[in-house]
N, C-alpha and C positions, 0 to 999 in steps of 0.2 A: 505897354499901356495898362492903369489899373482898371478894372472894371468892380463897381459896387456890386455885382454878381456875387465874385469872389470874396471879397469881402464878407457879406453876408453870408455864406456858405460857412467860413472859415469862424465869423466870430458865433455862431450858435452855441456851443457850451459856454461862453462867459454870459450870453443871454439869459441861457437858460436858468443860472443860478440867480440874476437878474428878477428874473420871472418867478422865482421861487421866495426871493426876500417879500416881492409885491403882496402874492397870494398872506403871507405869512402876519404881514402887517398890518393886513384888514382880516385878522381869522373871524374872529368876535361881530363883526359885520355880516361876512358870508356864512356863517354857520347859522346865524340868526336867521337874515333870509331866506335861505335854502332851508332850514328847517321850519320852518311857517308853512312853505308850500308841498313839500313831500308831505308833511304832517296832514296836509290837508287833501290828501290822493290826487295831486298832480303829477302826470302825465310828463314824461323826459323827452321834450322833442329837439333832435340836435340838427343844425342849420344853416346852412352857406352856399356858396356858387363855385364851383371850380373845384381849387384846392381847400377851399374853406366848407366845402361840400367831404371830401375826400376821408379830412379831418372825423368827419361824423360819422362817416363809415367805418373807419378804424374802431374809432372810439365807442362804435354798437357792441362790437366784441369783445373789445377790450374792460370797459367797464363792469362785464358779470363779477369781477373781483370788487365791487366797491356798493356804495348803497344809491346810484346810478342805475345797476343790475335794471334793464325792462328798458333802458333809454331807445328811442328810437328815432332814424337816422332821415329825414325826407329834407331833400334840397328847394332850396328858395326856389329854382326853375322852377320845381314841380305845383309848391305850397299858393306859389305865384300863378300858376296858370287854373289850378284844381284844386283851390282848397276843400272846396264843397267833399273830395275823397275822402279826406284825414280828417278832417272837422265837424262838429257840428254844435247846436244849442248844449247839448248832456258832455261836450269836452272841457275838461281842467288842463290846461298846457301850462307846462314850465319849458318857455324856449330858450333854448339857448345860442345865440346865435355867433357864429365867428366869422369876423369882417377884417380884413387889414385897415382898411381903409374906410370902411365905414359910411363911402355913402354909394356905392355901387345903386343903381335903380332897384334890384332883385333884393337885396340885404332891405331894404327900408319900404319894399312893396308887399315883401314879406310878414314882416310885423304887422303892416297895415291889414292883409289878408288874415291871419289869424283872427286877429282882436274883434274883426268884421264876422266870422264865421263863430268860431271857439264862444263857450260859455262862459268861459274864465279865462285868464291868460294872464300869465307874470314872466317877464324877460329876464336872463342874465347877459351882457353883450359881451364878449369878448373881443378887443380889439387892439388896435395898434396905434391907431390914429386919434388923437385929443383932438381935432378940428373937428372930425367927421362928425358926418349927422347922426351917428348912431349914438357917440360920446356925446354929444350937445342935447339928447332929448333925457331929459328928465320926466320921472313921477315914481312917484311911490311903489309902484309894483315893476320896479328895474333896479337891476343892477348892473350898475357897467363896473369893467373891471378893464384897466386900460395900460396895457403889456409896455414893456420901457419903450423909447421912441426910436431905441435903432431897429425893434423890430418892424417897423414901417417902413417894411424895405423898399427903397429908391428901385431898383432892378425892376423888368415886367414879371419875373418868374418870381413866385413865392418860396421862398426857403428858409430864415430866421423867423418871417412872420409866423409858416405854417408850422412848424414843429414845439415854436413857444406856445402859439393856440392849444395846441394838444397837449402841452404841457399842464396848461394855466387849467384847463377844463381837470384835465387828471387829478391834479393836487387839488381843485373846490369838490371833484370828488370824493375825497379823500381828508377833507377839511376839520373832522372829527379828531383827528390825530395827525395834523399836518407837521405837527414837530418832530415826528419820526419818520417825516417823507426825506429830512434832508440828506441823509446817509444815501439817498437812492439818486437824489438830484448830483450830489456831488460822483457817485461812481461813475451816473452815466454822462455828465458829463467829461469829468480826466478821462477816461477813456474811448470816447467820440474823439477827443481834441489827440489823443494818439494815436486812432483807428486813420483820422484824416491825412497825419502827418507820415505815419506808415505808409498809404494807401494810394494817395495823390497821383504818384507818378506813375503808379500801376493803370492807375482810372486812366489817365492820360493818355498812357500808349495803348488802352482798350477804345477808348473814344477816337482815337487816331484811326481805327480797321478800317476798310472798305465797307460797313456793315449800310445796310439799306431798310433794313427791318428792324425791329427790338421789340421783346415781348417777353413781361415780368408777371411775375406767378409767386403766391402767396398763399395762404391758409389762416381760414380766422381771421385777426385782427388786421394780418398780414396783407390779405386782401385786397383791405382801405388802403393799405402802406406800397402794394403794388400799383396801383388805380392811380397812387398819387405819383408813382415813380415814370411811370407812361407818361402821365402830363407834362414832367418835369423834361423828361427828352424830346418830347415832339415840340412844345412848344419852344423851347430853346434854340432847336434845330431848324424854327418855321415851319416846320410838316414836311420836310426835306429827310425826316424819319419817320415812317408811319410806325405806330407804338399802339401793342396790344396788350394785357393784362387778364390775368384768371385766376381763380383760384389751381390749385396743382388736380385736382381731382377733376373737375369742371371741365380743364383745358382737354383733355381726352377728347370729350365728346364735339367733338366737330373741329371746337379754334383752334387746332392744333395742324390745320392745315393754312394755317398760315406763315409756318416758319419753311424757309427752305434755303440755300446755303450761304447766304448772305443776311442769315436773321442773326444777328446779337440775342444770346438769352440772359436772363437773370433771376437766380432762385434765390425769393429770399426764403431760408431756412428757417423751421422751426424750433424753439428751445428745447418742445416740448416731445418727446422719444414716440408718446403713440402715434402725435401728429406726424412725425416725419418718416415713419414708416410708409407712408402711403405716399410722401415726398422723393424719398429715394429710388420708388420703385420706377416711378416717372422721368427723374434723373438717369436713371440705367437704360428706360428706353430711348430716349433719346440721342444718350450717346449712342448706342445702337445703330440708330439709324443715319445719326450722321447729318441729320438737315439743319446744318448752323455753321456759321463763320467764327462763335467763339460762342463757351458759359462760363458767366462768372455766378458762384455762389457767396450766400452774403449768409453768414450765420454767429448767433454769438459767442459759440464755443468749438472746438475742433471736432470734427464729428467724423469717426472712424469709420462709419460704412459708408461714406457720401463718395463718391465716384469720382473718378476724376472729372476736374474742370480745369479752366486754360488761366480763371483768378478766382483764387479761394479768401474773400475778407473775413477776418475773424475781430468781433469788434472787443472780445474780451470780459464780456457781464457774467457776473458771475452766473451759478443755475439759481435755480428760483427766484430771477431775478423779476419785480412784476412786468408784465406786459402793458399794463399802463403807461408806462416810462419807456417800458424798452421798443418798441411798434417803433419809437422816434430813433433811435440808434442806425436803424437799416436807410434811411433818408438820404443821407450826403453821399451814397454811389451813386444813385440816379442825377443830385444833384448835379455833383462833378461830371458824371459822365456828357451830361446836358452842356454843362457849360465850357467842356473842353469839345464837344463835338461843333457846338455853335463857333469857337475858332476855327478849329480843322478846316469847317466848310466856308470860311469868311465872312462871318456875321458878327455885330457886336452882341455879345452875350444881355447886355442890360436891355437893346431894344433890338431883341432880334428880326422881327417880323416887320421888316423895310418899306412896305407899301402900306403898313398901317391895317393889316388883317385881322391882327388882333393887339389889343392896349393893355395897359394896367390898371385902369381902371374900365370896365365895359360900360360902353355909351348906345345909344340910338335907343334903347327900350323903353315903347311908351308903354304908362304904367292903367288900366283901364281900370280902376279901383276908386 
């Protein structure tokens, strides 16, 4: 049977180049806008629920490379329950918001909380969906930018959507010179689209384990990119895998007693040699000890002091390659691993959560605004 899961999973680097033509053919547009409101000391607030949350977390980090640098990461949950924290009359916000779908309660209670709070406030949306309310509202201090339509992925788990999101945002980052982003869209795509084709059958018989645990670890931008890799297996899985995430240094201190020998781990590796010194040493303890059912490390380049693991993915980016782009490359193991575990256990991967636990679009949230 096909599943639009797979699918979606599979077609992300023809998306991505997709996403990159978009950005390119409104330069002149976005560079305008965006340049009006930095110009005028607004404030970078990156924004979503879920994975579109996750997005923003990544993207805190990862932006010090760009004129972004200071953006700062608070999800609709939060913005939605306390703006009065982050806001007030003396705030300039340039939000940014990332929605697949575009009219979740939180994405559009969100906007309304700022605008109600904030001195100022100008949007950029980023989305997936042309119907949604977020695409449908017009005015002059918005701009929506509205990603090709197969990233409105049918599946309940976000995968095309979310890695284009972070794509779309990266490159308006970077909008000053976005013609010499394509050399970086095209590597990291051909090589995602052979990392996958490589790797698949390996994910496979990793997501086949006994594994009852899973817990992905990150540094940096990495972080965001592990946060989102947890989601991606538990909810796949319906919570039939509990899924933890940390940073590599973090994990020490206390969550690190939650692996024991039936934990899946998953390191995603860093490019960068100082970071991953403090990555390895973590790896060696643990093999040490022995408390896991299997580690796979995910890194972009072969790295000669990393210890043995049981799957070593090497996505193939070149070094300095940016971490704007590259954050996305580490994505399709969790994905796959998610959407081959949701078969293993007999679930349909597109709507795995059978009693209606959780949706693709989040419902019941009444909005008191």
């Amino acid at each position: 049977m096909a599943f639009n899961t797979h699918k979606e999973i599979l077609q992300q680097p023809q998306v991505w180049r997709e996403t990159y033509d978009i950005i390119l053919s409104r330069k002149d547009e976005i560079k305008a806008f965006t340049e009006k409101y930095l110009g005028q000391g607004y404030q970078i607030v990156l924004t979503g629920a879920g994975s579109s949350a996750y997005i923003g977390n990544a993207l805190e980090c990862a932006l010090s490379e760009t004129r972004f640098r200071g953006a700062r990461s608070i999800p609709t949950t939060d913005i939605l329950s306390c703006p009065g924290i982050y806001f007030d009359a003396s705030s300039k916000v340039l939000l940014i918001s990332f929605a697949r779908s575009g009219d979740s309660p939180e994405s559009i209670g969100a906007v309304k909380a700022v605008e109600q709070t904030a001195g100022s406030v100008a949007h950029i949306f980023i989305t997936c969906n042309a119907d949604g309310e977020l695409a449908r509202t017009k005015r002059d201090n918005i701009l929506c930018v509205l990603l090709p339509p197969e990233t409105n992925d049918l599946s309940l788990a976000m995968t095309s959507s979310c890695t284009s999101m972070l794509l779309a945002c990266s490159l308006i980052s970077r909008i000053w010179e976005i013609e010499a982003q394509k050399e970086y869209i095209d590597i990291l795509s051909d090589s995602i689209a052979k990392a996958i084709a490589l790797y698949e059958e390996d994910l496979k018989a990793m997501a086949e384990k006994d594994f009852k645990r899973a817990v992905f670890l990150g540094s940096g931008a990495l972080k965001g990119i592990a946060e989102e890799s947890r989601l991606k297996l538990q909810e796949l899985s319906d919570g039939n895998i509990m899924c933890a995430f940390d940073s590599f240094l973090g994990f020490r201190h206390g969550p690190k007693a939650v692996i024991n020998k039936e934990t899946l781990i998953v390191y995603l590796v860093s490019p960068d040699p100082d970071v991953r010194r403090y990555e390895m040493d973590l790896i060696r303890t643990i093999r040490k000890q022995g408390r896991f059912i299997a580690t796979i490390t995910v890194c972009q380049q072969p790295v000669a002091e990393c210890p043995y693991t049981e799957l070593s993915v090497k996505t193939m980016l070149p070094k300095g390659f940016p971490m704007i782009y590259g954050c996305a490359s580490y994505l399709f193991v969790a994905q796959l691993l998610g959407y081959y575990k949701s078969i293993s256990i007999g679930l349909s991967p597109d709507s795995p959560s059978a009693d209606g636990n959780i949706s693709r679009v989040v419902e019941g949230v009444t909005l008191y605004i």
